[in-house]
C-alpha positions in Angstrom: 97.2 170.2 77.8 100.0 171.8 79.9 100.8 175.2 78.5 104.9 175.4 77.8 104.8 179.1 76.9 108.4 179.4 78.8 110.4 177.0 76.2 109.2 178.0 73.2 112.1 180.3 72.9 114.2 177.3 72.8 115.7 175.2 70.4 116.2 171.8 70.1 118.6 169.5 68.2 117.3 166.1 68.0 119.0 163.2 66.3 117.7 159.6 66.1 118.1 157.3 63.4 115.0 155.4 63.7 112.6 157.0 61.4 109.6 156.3 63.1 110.8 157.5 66.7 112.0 160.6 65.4 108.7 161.5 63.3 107.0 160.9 66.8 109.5 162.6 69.2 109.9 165.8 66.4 106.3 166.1 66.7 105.8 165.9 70.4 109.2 168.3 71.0 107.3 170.9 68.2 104.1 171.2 70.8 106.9 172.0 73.7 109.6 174.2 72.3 110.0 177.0 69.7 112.3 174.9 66.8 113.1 171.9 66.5 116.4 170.5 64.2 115.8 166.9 63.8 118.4 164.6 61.9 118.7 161.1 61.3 122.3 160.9 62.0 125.9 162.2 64.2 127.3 164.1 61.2 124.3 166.1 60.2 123.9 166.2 64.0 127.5 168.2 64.1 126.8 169.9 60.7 123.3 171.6 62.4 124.6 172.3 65.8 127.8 174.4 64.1 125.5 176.5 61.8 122.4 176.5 64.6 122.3 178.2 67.5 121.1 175.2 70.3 119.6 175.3 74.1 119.0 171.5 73.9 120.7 168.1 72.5 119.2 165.0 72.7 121.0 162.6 71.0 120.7 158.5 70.1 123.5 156.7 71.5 123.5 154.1 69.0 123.6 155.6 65.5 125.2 154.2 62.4 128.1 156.7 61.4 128.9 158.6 64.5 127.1 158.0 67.4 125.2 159.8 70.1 128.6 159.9 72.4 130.8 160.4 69.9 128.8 163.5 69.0 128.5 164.8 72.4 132.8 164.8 72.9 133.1 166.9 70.4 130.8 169.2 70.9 132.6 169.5 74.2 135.1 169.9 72.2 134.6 172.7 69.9 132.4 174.5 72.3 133.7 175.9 76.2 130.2 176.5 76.7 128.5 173.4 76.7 127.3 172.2 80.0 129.9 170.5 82.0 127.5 167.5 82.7 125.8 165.5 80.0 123.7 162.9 81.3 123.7 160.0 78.7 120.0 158.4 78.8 119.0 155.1 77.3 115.5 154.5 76.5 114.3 151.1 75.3 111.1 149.5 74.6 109.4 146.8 77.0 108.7 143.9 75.1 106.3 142.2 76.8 
């Protein structure tokens, strides 16, 4: 296995809704980085990203209260130090 010694100072809010792909993707983001806050939706995301400090978001775009978007305007919002380009990514399964 690669060795990721360089990122495990960072940390990581991840929030996805689907319970299975987020107990998978936690995992696999817990062998990369040093912590990992995973929620299951955009208000706990907000709620751990304001008490958290947080190198990385990766967010679901489609979640049921707030979504992924939604979540990444305001932190934009409340934070001047937030990257000036998010790059919105939509992965979805091949069904064959």
């Amino acid at each position: 296995m690669a060795k990721f010694n360089e990122f495990k100072n960072l940390s990581v809010l991840y929030a996805e809704d689907d319970l299975t792909l987020r107990a998978i993707t936690e995992k696999t983001l817990q062998l990369v980085v040093g912590k990992v806050h995973s929620v299951a939706d955009g208000n706990e995301a907000l709620s751990v990203y304001k008490t958290n400090p947080i190198d990385i978001v990766i967010l679901d775009i489609h979640m049921g209260n707030v979504s992924g978007i939604d979540v990444a305007k305001k932190i934009r919002q409340q934070n001047d130090k937030s990257p000036s380009s998010l790059y919105p990514v939509r992965l979805q399964p091949k069904i064959c």
